[in-house]
HTML snippet that shows the backbone in 3Dmol.js (N, CA, C, O; Angstrom):
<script src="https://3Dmol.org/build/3Dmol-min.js"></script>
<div id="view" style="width:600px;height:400px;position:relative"></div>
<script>
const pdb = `
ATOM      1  N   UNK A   1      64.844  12.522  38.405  1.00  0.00           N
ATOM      2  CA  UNK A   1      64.815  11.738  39.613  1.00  0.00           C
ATOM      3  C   UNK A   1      66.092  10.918  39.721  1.00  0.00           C
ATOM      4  O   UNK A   1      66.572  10.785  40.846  1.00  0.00           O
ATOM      5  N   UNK A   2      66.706  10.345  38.668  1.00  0.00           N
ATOM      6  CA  UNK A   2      67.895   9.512  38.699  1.00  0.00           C
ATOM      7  C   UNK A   2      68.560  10.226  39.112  1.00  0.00           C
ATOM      8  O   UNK A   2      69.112   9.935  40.173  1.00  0.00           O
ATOM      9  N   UNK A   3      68.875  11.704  38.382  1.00  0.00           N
ATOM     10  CA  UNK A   3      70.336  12.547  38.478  1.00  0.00           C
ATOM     11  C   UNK A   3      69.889  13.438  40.280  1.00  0.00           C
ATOM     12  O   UNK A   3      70.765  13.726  41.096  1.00  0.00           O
ATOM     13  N   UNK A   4      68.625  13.659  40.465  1.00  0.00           N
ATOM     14  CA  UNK A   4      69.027  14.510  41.885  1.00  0.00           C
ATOM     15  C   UNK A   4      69.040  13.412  43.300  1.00  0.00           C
ATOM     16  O   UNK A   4      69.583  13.680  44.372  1.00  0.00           O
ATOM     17  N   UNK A   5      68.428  12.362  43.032  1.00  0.00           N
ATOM     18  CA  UNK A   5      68.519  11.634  43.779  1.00  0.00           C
ATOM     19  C   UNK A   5      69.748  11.480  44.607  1.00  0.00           C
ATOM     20  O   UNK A   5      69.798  11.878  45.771  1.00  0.00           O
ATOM     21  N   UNK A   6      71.220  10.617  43.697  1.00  0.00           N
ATOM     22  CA  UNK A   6      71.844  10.113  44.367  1.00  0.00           C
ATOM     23  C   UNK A   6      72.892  12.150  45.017  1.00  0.00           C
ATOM     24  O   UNK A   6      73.803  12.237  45.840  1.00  0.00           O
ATOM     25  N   UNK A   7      72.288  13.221  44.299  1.00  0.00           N
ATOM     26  CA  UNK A   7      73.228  14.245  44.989  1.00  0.00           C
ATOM     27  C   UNK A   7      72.544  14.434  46.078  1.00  0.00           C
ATOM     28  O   UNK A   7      73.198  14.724  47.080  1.00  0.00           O
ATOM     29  N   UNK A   8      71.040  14.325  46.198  1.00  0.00           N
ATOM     30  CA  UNK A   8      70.537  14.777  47.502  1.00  0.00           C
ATOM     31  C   UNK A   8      69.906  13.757  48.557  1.00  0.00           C
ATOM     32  O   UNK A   8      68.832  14.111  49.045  1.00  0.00           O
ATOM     33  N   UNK A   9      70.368  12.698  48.914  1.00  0.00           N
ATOM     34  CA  UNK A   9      70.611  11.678  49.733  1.00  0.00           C
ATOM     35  C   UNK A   9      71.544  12.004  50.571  1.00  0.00           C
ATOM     36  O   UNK A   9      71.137  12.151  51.724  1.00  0.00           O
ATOM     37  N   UNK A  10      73.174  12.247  50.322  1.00  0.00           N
ATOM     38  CA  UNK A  10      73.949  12.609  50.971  1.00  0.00           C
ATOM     39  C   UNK A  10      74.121  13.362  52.144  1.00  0.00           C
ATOM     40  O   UNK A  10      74.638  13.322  53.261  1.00  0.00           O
ATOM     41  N   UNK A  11      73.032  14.517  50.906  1.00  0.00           N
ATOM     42  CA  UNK A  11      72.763  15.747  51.766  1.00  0.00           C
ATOM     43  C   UNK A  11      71.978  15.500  52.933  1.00  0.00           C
ATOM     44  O   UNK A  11      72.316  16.007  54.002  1.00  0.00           O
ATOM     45  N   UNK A  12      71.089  14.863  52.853  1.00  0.00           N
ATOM     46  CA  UNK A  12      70.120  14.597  53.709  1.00  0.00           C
ATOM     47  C   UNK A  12      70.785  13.823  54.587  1.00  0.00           C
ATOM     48  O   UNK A  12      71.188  14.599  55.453  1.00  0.00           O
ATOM     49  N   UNK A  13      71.136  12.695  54.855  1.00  0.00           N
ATOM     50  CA  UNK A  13      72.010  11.666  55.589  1.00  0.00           C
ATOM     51  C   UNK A  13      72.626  12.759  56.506  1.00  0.00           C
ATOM     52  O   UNK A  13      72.299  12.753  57.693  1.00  0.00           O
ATOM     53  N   UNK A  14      73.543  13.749  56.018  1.00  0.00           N
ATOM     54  CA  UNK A  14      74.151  14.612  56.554  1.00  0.00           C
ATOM     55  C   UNK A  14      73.354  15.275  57.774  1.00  0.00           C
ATOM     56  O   UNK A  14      73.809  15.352  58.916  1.00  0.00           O
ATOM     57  N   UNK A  15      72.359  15.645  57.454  1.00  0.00           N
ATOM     58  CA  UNK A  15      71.496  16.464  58.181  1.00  0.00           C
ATOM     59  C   UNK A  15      70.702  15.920  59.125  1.00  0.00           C
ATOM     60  O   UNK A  15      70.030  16.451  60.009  1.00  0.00           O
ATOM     61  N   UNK A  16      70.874  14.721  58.804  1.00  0.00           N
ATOM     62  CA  UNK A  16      70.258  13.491  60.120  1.00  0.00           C
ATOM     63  C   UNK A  16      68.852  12.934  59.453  1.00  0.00           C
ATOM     64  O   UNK A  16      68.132  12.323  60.242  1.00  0.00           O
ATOM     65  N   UNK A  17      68.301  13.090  57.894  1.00  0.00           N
ATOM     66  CA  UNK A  17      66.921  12.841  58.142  1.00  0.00           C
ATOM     67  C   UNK A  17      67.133  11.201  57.679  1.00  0.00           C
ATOM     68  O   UNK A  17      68.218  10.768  57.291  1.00  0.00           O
ATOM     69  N   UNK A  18      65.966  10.425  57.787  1.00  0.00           N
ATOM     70  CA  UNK A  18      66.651   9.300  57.660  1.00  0.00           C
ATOM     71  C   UNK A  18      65.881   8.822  56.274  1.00  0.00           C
ATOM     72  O   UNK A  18      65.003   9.515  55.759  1.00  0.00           O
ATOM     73  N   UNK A  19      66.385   7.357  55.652  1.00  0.00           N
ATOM     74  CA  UNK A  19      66.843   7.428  54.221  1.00  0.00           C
ATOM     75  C   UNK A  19      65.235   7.058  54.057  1.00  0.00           C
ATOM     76  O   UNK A  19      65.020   7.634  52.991  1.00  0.00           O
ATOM     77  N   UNK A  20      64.045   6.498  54.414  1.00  0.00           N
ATOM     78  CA  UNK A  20      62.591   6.403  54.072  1.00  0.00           C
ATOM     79  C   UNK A  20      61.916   7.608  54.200  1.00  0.00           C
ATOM     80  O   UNK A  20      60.955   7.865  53.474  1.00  0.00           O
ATOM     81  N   UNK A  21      62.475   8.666  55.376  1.00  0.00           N
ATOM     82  CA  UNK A  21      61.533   9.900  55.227  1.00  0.00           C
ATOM     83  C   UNK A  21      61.942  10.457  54.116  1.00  0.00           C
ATOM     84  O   UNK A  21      61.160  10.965  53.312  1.00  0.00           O
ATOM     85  N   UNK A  22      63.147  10.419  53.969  1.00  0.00           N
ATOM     86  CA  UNK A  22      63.974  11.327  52.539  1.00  0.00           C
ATOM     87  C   UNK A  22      62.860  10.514  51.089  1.00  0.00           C
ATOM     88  O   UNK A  22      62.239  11.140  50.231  1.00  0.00           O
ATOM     89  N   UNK A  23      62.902   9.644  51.186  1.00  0.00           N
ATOM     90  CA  UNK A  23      62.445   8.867  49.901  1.00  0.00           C
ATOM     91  C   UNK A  23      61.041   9.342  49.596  1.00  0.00           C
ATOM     92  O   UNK A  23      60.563   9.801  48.558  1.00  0.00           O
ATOM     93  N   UNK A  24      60.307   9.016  51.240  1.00  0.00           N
ATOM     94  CA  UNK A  24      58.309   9.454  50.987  1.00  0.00           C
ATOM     95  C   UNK A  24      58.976  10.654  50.873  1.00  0.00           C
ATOM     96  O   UNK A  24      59.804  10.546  49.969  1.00  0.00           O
ATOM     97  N   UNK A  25      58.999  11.912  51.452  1.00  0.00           N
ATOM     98  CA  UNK A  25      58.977  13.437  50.852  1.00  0.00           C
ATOM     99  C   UNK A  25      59.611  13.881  49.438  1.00  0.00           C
ATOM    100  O   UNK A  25      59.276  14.964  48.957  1.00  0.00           O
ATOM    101  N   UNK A  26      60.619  12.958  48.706  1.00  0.00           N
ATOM    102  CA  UNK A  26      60.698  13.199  47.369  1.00  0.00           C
ATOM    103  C   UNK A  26      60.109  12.918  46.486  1.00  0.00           C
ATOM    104  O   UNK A  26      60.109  13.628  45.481  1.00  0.00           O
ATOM    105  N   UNK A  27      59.156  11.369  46.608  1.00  0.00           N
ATOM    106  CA  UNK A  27      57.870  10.982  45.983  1.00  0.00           C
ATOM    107  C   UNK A  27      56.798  12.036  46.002  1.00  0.00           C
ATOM    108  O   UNK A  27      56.194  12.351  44.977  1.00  0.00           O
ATOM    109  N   UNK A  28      56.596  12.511  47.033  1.00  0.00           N
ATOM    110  CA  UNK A  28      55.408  13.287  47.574  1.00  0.00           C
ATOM    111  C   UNK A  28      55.650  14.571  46.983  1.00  0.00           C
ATOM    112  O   UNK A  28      54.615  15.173  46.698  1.00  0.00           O
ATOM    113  N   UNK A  29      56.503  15.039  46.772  1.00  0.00           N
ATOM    114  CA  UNK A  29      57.029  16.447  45.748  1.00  0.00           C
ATOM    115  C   UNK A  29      57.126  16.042  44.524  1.00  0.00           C
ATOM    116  O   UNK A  29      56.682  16.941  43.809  1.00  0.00           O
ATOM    117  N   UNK A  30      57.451  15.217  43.946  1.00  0.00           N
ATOM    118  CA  UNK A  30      57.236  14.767  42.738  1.00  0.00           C
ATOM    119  C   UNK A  30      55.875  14.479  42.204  1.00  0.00           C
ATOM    120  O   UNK A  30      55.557  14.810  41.062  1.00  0.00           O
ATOM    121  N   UNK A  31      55.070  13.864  43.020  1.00  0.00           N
ATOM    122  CA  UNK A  31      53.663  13.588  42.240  1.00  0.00           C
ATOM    123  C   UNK A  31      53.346  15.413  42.725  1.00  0.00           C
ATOM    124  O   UNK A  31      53.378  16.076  41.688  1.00  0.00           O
ATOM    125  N   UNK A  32      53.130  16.115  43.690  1.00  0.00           N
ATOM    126  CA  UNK A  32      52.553  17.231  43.192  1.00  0.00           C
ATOM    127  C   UNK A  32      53.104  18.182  42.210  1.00  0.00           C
ATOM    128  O   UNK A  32      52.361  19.000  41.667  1.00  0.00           O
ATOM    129  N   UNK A  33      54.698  18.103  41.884  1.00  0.00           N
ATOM    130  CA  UNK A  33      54.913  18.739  40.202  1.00  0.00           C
ATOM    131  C   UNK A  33      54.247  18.017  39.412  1.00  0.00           C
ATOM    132  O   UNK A  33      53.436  18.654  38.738  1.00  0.00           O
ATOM    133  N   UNK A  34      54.274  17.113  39.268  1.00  0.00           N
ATOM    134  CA  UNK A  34      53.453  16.308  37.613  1.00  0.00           C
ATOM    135  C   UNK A  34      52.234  16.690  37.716  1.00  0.00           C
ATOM    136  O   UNK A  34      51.542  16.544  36.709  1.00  0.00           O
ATOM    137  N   UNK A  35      51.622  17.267  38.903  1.00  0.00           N
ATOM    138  CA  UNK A  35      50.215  17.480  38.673  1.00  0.00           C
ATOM    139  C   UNK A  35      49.926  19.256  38.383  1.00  0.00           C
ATOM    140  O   UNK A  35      48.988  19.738  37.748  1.00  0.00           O
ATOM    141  N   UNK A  36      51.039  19.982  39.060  1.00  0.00           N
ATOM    142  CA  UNK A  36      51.178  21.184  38.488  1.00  0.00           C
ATOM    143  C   UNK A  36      51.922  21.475  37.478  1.00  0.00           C
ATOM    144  O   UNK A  36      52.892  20.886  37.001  1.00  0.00           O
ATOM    145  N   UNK A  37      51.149  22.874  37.051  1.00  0.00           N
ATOM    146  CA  UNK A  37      52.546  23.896  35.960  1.00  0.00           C
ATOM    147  C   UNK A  37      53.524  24.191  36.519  1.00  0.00           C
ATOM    148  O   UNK A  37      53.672  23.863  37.696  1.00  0.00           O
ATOM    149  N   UNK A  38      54.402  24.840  35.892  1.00  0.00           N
ATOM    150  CA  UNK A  38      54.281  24.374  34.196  1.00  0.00           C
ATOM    151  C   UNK A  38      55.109  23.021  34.158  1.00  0.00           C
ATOM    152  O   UNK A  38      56.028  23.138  33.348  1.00  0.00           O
ATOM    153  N   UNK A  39      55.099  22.464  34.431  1.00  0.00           N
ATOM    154  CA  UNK A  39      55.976  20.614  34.174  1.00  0.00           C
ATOM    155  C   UNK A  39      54.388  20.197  34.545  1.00  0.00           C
ATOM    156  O   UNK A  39      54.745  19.039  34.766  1.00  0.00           O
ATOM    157  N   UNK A  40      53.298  20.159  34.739  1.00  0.00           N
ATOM    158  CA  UNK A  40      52.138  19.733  34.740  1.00  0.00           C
ATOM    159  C   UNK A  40      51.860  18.414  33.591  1.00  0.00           C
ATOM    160  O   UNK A  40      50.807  18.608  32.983  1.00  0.00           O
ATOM    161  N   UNK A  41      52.323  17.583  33.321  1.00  0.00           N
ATOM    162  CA  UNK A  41      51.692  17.049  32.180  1.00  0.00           C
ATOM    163  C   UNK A  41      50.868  15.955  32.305  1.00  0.00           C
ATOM    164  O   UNK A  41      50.616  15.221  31.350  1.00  0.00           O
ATOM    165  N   UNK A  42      50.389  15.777  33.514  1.00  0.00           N
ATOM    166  CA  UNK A  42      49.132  14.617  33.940  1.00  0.00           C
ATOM    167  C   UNK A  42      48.068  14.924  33.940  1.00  0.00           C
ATOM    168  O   UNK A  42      47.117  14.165  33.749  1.00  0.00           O
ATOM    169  N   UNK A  43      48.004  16.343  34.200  1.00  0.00           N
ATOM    170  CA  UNK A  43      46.467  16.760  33.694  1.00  0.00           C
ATOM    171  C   UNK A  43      45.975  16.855  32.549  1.00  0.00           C
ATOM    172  O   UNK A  43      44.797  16.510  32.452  1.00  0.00           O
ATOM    173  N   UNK A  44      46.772  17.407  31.141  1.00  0.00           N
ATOM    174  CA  UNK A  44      46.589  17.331  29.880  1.00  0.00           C
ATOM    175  C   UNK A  44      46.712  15.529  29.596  1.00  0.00           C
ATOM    176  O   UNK A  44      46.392  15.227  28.447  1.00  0.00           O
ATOM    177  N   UNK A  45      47.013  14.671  30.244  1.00  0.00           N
ATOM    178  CA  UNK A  45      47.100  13.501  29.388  1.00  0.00           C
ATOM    179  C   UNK A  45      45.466  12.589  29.767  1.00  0.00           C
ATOM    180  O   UNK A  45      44.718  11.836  29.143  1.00  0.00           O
ATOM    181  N   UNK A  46      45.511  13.201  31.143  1.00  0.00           N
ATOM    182  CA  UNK A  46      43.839  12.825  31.258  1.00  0.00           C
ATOM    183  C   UNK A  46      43.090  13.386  30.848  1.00  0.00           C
ATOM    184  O   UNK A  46      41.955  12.912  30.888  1.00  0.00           O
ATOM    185  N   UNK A  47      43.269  14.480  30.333  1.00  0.00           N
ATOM    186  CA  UNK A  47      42.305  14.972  29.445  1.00  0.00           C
ATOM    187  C   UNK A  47      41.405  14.372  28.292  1.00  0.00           C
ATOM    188  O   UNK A  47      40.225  14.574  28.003  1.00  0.00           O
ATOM    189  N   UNK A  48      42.366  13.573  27.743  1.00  0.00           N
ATOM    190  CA  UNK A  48      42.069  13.244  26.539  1.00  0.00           C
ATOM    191  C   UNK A  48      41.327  11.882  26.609  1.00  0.00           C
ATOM    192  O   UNK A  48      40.677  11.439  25.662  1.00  0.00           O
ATOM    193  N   UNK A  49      41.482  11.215  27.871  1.00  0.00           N
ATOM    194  CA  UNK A  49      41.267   9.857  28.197  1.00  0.00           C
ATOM    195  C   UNK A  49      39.654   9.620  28.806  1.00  0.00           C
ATOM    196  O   UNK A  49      39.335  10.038  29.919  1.00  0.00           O
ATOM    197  N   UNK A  50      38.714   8.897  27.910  1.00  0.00           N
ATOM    198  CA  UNK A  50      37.011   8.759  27.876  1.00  0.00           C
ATOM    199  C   UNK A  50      36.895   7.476  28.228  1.00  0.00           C
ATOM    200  O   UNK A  50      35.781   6.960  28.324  1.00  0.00           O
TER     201      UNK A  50
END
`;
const viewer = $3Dmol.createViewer("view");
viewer.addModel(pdb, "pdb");
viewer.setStyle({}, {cartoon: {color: "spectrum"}});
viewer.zoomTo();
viewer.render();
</script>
């Protein structure tokens, strides 16, 4: 998140989207990788948690 962030801001700026939609849709792709495979690792950590 640190390292693609500041390359794909630019990009976006460029393209007209503006810098809060850019931010919610990279949050919003990010929590659904952590919840999928294979980079999934939120489901195995609740696993374990009673």
């Amino acid at each position: 998140m640190i390292i693609l962030v500041p390359l794909l801001a630019p990009i976006a700026k460029t393209y007209g989207i503006h810098e809060i939609q850019f931010a919610m849709i990279y949050i919003f792709n990010a929590s659904i990788g952590a919840l999928s495979p294979p980079m999934g690792v939120s489901p195995v950590e609740l696993q374990d948690v009673k």
